[in-house]
SEVOTI-7750 format. One record per residue: residue in one letter; x, y, z of N, C-alpha, C in turn. Coordinates in steps of 0.02 Angstrom, whole numbers, padded with zeros to 5 digits, always signed. Each point is the difference from the previous one (the first is absolute). Layout:
BEGIN
AXYZXYZXYZ ...
% end
This chain:
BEGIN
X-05324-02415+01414+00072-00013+00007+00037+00066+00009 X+00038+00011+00052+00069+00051-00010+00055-00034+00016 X+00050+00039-00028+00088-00004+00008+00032+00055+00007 X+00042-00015+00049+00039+00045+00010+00087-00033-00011 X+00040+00047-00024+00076-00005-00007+00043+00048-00022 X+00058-00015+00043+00046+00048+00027+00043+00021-00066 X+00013+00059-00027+00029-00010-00080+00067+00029+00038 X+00001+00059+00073+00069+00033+00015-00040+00022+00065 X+00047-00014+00065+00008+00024+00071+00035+00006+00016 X+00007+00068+00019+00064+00044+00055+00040+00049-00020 X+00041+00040+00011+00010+00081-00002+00011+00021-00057 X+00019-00048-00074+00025+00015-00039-00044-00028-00059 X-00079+00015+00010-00036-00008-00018-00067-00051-00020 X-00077+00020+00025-00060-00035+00000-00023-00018-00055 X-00037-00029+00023-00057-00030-00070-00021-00081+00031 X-00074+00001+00004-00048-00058-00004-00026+00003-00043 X-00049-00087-00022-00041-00017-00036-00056-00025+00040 X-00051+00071-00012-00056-00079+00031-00074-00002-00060 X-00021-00057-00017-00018-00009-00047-00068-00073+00010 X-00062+00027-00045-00045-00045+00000-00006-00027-00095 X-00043-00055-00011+00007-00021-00068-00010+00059-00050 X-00020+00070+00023-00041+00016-00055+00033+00084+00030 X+00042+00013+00044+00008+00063+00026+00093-00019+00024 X+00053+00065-00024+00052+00003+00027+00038+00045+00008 X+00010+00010+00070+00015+00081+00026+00076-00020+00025 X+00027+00068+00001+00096-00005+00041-00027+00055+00065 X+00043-00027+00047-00013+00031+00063+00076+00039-00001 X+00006+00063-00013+00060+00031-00003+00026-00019-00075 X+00057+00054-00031+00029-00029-00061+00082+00051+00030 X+00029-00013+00040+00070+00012+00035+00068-00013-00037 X-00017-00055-00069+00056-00024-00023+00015+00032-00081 X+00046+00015-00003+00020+00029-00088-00035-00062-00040 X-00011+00020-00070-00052-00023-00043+00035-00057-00018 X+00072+00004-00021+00039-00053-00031-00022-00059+00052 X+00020+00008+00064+00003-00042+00066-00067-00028-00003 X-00057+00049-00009-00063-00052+00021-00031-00043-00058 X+00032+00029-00075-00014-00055-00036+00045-00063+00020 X+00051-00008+00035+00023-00061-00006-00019-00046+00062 X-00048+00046+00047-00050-00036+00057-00061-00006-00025 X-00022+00013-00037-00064-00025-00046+00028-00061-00037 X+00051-00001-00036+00000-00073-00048+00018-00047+00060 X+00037+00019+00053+00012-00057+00048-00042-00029+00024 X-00068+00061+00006-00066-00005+00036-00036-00060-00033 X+00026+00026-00071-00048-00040-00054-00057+00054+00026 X+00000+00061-00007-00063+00048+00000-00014+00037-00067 X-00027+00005-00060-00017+00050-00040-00019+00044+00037 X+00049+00083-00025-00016+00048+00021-00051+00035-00050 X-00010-00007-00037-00044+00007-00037-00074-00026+00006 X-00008-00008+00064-00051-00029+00038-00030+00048+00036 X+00067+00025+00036+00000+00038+00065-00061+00054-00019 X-00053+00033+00056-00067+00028-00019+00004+00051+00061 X+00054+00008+00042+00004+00056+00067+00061-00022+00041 X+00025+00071-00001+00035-00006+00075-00014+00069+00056 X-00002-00044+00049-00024+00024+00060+00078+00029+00054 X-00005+00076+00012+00066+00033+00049-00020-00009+00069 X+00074-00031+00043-00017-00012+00061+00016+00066+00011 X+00096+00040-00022-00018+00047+00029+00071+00031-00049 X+00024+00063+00006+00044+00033-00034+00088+00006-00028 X+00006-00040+00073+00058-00021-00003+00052-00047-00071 X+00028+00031-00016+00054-00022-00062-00018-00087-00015 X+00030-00040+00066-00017-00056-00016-00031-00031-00014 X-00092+00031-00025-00049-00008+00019-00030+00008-00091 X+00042+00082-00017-00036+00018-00057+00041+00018-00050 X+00051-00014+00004+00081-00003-00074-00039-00016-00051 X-00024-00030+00024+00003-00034-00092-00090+00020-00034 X-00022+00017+00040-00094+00020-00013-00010+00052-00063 X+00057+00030-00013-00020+00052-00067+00018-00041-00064 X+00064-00022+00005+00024-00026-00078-00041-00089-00003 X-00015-00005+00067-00056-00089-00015-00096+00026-00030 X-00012+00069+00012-00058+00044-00039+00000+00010-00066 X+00069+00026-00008+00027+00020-00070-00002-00071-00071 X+00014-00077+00045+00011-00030-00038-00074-00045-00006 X-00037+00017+00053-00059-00042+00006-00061+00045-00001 X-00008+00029-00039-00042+00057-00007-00092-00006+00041 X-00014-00052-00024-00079-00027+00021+00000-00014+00098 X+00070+00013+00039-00027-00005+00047+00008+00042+00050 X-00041+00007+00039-00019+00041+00056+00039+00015+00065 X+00018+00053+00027+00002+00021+00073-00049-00003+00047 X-00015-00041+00041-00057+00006+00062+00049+00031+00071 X-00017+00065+00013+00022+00029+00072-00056+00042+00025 X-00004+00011+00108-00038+00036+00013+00011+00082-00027 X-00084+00014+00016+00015+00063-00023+00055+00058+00009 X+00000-00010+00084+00031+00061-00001+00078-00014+00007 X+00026-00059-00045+00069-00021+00014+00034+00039-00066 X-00069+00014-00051+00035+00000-00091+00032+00046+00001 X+00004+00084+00023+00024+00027-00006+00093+00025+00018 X-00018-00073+00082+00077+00004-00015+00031-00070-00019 X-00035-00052-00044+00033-00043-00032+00016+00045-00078 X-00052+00039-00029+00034+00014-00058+00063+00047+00020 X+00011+00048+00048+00071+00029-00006+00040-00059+00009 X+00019-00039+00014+00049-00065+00011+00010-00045-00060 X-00071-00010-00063+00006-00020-00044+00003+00032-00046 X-00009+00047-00018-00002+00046-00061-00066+00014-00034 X-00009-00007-00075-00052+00023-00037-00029-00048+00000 X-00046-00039+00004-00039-00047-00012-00101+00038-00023 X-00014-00033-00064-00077+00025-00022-00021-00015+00073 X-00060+00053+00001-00037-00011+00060-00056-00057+00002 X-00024+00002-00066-00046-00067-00018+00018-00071+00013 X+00052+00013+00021+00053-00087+00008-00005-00006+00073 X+00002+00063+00036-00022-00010+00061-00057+00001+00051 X-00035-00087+00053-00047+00016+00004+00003+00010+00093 X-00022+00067+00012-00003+00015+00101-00055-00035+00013 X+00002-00015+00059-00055-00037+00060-00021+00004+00044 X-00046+00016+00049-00006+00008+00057-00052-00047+00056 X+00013-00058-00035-00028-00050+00024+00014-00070-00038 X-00025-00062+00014+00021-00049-00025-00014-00006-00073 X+00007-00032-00055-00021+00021-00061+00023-00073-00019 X+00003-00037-00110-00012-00046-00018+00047+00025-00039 X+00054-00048-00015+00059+00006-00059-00048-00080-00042 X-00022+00000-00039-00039-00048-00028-00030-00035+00043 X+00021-00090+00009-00052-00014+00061+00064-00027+00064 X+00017+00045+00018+00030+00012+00042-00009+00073+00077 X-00044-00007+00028-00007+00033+00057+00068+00042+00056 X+00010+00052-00008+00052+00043+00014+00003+00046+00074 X+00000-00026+00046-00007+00032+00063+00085+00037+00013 X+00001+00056+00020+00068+00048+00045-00006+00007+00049 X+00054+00004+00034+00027+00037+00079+00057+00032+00001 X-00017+00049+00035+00069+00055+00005+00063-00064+00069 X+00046+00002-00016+00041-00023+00030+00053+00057+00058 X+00041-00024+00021+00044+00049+00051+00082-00023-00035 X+00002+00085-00050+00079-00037-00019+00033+00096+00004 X+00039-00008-00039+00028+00077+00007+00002+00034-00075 X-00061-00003-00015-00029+00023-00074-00043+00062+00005 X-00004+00021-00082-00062+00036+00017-00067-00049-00015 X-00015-00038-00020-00035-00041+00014+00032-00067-00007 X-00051-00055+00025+00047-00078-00001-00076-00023+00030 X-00031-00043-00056-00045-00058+00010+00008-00069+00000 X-00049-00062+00021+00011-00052-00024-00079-00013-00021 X+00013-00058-00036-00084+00000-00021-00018-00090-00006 X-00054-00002-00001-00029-00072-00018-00021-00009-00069 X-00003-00056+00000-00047-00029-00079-00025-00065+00032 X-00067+00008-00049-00066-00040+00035-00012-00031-00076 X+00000-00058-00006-00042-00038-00060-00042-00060+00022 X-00080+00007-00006-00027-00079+00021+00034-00054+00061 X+00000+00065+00036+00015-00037+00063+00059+00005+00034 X+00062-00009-00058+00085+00018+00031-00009+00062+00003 X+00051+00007+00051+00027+00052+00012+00096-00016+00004 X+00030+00087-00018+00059-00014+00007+00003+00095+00049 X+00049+00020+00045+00035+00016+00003+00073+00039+00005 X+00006+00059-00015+00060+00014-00029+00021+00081+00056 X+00059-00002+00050+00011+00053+00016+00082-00016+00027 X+00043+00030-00027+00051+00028-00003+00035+00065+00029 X+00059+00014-00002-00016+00088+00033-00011+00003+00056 X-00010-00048+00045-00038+00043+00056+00027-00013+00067 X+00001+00037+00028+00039+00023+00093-00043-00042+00041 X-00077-00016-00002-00005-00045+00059-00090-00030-00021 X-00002-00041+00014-00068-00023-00014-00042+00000+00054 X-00037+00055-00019-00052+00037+00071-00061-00070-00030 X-00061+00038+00051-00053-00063-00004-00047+00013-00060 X+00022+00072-00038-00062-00001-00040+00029-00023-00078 X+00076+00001-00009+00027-00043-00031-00010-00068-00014 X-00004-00019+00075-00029-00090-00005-00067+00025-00019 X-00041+00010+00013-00066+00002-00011-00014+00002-00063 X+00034+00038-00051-00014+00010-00086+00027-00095-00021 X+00036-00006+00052+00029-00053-00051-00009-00082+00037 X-00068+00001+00052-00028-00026+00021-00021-00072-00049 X-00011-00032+00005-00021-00057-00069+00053-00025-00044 X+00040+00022-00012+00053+00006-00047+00019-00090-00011 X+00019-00027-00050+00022-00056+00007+00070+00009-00002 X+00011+00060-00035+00080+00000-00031+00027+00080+00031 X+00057+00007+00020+00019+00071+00019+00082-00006-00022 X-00007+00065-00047+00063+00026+00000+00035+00031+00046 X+00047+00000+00057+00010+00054+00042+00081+00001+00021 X-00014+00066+00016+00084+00002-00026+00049-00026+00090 X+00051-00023-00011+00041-00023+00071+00065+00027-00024 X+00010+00075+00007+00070+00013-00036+00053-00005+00035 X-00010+00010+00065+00090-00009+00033-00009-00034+00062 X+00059-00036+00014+00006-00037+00058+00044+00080+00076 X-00046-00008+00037+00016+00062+00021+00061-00021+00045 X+00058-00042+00008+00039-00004+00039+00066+00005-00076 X-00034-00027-00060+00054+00015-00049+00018+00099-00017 X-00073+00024+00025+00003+00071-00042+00041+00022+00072 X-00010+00001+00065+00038+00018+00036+00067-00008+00000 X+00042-00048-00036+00040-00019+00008+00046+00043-00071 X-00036+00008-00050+00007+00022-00051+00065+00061-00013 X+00043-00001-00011+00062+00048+00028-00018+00065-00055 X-00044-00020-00068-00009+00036-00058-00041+00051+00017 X-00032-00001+00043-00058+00032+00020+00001+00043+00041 X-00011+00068-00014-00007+00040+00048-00059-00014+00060 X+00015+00048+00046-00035-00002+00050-00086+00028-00034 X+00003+00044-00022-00062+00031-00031-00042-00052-00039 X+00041-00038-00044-00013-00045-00052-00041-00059+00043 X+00055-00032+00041-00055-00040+00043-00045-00012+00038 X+00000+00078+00041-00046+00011+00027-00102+00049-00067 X+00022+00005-00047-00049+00002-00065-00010-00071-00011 X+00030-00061+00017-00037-00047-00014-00020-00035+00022 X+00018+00005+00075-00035-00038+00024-00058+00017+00067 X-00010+00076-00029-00085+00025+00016-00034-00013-00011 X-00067+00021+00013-00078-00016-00020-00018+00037-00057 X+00051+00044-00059+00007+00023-00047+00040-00016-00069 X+00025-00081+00040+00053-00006-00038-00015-00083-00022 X+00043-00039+00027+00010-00058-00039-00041-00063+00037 X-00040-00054-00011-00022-00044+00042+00072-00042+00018 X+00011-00020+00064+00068-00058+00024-00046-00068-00017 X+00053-00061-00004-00018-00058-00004-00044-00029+00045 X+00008+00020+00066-00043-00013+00085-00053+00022-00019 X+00014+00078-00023-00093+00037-00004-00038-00030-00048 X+00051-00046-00068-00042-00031-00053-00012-00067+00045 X-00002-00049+00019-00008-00041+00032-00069+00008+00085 X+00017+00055-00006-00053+00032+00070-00068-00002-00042 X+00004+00048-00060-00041+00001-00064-00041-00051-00034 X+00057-00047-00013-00022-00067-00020-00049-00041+00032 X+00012-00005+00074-00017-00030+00045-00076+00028+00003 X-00018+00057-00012-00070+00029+00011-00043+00007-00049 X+00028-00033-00040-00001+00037-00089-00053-00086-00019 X+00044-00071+00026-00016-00070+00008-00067-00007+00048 X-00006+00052+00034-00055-00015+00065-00068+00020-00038 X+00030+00054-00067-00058+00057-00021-00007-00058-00082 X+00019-00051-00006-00008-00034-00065+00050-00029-00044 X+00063+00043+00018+00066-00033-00065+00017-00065+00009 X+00017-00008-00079+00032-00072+00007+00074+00031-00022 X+00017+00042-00028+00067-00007-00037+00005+00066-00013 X+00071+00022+00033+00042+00063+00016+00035+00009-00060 X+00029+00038-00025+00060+00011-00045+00018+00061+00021 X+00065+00004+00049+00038+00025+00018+00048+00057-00056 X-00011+00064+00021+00011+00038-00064+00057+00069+00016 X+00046+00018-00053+00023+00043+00040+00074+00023+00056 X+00010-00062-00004+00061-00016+00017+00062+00047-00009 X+00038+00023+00057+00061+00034-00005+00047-00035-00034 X+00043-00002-00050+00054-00002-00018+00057+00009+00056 X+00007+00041+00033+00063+00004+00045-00040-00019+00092 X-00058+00011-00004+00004-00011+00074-00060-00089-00017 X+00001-00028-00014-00052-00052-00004+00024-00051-00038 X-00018-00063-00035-00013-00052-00046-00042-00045+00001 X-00014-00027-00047-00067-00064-00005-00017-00026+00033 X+00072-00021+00027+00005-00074+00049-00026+00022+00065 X+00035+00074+00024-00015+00023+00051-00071+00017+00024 X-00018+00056-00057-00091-00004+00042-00034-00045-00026 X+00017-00074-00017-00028-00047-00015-00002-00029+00069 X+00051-00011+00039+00010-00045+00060-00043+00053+00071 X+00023+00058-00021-00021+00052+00064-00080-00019+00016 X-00042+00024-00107-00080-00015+00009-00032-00050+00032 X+00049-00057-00016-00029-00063+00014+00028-00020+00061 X+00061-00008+00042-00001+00009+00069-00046+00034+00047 X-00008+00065-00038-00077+00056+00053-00054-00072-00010 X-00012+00004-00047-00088-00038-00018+00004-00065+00050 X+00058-00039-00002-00002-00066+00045+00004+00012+00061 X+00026+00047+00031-00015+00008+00069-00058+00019+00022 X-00046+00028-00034-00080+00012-00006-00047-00069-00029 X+00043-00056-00003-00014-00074-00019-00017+00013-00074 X+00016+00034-00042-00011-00005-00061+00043-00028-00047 X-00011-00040-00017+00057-00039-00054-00007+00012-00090 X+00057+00032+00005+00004+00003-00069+00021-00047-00045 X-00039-00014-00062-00018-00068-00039-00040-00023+00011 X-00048+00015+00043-00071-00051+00038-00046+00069+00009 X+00020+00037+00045-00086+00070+00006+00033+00036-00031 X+00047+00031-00048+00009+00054-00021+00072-00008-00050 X+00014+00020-00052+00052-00014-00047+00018+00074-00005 X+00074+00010+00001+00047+00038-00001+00060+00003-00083 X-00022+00049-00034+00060+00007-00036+00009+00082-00030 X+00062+00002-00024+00055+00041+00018+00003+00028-00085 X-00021+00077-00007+00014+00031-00064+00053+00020+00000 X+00052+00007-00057+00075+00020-00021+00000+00068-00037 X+00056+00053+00003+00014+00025-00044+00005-00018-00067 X+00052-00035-00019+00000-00035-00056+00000-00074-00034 X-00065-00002+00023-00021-00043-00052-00050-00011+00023 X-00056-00038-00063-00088+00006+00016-00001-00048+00048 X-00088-00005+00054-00021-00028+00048-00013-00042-00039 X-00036-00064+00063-00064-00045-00007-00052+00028-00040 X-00034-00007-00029-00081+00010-00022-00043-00040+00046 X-00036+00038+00028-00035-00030+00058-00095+00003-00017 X-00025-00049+00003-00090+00004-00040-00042-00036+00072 X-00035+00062-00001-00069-00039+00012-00051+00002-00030 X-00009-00071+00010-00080-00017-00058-00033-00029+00050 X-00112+00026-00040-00028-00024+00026-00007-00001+00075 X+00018+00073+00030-00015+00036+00077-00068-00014-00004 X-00002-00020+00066-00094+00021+00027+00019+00015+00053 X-00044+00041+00027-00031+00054+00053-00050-00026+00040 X-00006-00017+00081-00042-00007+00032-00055+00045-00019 
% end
């Protein structure tokens, strides 16, 4: 069995759950401590469970809250690649080094199977990674400017994908708030995935195994739910894909927790 769910998505801070009966890791910890205890009781998650969290990448929204959620949960772990630690600890501060574990290949957070990929964002580093349990697979990349083929390829099988659809690119153009610089940083191959490119994504993502997207990531000023909800799923049906029937679509929030999403009992050709 794994699960995955959305505890906080989008600029003002991350955090997933993905979790098997006996193993439970946070993908990012982006949110102040007060804040994510009150997405754990919503979760209905004991954090006092929690056994790893895994850094996509450096950025504020990503890692706010990762020193004082150490401080209060002492027994659990940092998993990042190797050569990312040195500049995640200047960004986080003091953290024991024994709390933190580097990688340079796929590795086991209990029985949970841990694959990475470097992503294309405007970091000093920015990954997404998989988790493999008895068959499921989930998924998870955020952050990222464009989904080349070796992207799909890590995340090939997947039943479940987190991926981010942050702006509707005719809202960010339109955007009067926004500098010229600003919009053009996001909507490079360094910068932000658009709703079209999540839906282009989707569409290849369903051919390679998914059943169910969760749309992550979302702009606050240039995007909304509703929006790359209709964009994803307009792309997919013109490629005859119907969403609710080959592929299910839903939509992570800033504030307030996701779906809990399970698969049980995967088998593998």
């Amino acid at each position: 069995m794994l699960k995955i769910q959305s505890l906080a998505s989008g600029s003002r801070g991350n955090c997933a759950y993905i979790g098997s009966e006996t193993t439970h890791i946070l993908v990012d910890v982006g949110l102040m401590l007060v804040t994510l205890m009150k997405r754990f009781e919503s979760a209905g998650i004991d954090p006092n469970l929690i056994n790893a969290v895994v850094i996509t990448h450096e950025h504020s929204d990503h890692i706010n809250g990762v020193y004082k959620f150490l401080k209060k949960f002492p027994n659990v772990k940092i998993y990042i690649p190797e050569y990312a630690k040195s500049c995640f600890m200047e960004k986080i501060g003091h953290i024991e080094n024994e709390r933190i574990i580097t990688f340079n290949s796929p590795f086991m957070i209990g029985d949970i199977t841990i694959d990475y990929f470097p992503v294309s964002h405007d970091s000093e580093f920015c990954f997404g990674y998989t988790f493999e349990n008895n068959g499921a697979k989930i998924s998870f990349a955020t952050d990222i400017g464009w989904v080349c083929d070796k992207v799909l390829s890590k995340m090939a099988g997947s039943q479940i994908v987190m991926l981010e659809s942050n702006h509707d690119t005719i809202k960010l153009s339109n955007n009067v708030k926004y500098p010229y610089w600003l919009k053009k940083r996001i909507a490079c191959d360094t910068g932000h995935l658009s709703n079209l490119a999540c839906g282009a994504a989707t569409y290849k993502l369903h051919q390679l195994g998914c059943e169910q997207v969760i749309l992550a990531h979302l702009s606050a000023e240039n995007n909304s739910p509703s929006l790359a909800y209709s964009v994803v799923r307009d792309f997919l049906a013109k490629k005859g894909v119907v969403e609710g029937v080959d592929i299910s679509i839903d939509v992570a929030t800033q504030n307030e927790v996701g779906r809990m999403f399970c698969i049980e009992n995967a088998t593998r050709q």
